[in-house]
C-alpha positions in Angstrom: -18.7 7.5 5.1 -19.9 9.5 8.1 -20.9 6.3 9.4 -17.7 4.8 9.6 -16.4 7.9 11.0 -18.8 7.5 13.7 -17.9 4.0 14.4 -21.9 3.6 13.8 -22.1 -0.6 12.8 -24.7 -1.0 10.4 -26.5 -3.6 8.0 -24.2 -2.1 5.3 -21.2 -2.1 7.0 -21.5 -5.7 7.6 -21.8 -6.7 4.0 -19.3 -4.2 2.8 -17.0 -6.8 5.6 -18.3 -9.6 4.6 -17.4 -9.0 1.1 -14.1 -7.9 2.1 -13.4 -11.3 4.4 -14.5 -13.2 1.4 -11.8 -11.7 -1.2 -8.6 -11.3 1.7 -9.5 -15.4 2.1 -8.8 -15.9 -1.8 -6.2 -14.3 -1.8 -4.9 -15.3 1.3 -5.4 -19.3 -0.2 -4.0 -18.1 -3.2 -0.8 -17.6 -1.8 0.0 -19.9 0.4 1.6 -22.2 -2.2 4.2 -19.7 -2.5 5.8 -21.1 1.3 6.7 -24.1 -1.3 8.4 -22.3 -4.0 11.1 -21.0 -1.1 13.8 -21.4 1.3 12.9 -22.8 4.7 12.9 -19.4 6.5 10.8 -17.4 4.4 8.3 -20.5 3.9 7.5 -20.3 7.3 7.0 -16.5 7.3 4.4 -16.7 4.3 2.9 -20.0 5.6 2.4 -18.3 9.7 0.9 -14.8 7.6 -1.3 -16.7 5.4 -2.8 -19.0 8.2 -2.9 -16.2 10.9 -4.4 -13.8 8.6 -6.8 -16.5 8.0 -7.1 -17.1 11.3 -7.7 -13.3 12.0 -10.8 -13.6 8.8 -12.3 -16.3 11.4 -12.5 -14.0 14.4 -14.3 -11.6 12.3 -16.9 -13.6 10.6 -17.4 -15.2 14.3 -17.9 -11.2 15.5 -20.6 -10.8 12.9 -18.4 -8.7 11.2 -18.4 -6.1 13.9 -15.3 -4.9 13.9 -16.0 -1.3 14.8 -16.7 -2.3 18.3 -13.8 -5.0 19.0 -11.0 -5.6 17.7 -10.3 -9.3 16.5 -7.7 -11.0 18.8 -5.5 -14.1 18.4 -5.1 -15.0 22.0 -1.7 -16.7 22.8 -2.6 -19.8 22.2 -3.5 -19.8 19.0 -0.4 -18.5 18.1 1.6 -21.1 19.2 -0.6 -23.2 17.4 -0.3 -22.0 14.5 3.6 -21.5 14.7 3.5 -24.9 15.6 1.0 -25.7 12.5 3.5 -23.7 10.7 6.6 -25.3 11.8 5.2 -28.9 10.6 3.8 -28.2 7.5 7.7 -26.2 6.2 9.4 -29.1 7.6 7.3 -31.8 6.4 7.0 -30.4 3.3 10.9 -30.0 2.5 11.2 -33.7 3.7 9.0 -34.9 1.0 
């Protein structure tokens, strides 16, 4: 714990992070099928959390899992991307 406290990364830490990535991905997968089982406004809400959220678990595993010394950023971009992304899938979906 003192370790953490000192923002000290260490072999430990990354594989306490890489467990954690691991398990917030499940669940992550797990519920985006929810975005179907709702109205139109709330699907896209759970759809853009789940797939930014994933997209957040990326940035991590591509900083080693070092996120005592950066913090993982979304640049603007990607977030209209994935709005976009977002946008699609909720209307496609509903037009099925």
């Amino acid at each position: 714990m003192e370790e953490l406290f000192a923002h000290r990364f260490t072999p430990a830490f990354r594989e306490a992070m890489r467990e954690i990535v691991v398990e917030a991905r499940r669940l992550f997968l797990e519920g985006l099928p929810l975005s179907g089982m709702m109205n139109r406004r709330l699907a896209l809400d759970i759809d853009l959390f789940s797939r930014g959220g994933m997209r957040v678990l990326e940035k991590i595993e591509q900083m080693d899992y070092n996120v005592l010394a950066a913090r993982p950023a979304i640049s603007k971009g990607e977030r209209v991307r994935l709005l976009l992304g977002s946008l699609a899938r909720v209307a496609f979906s509903r037009a099925a």
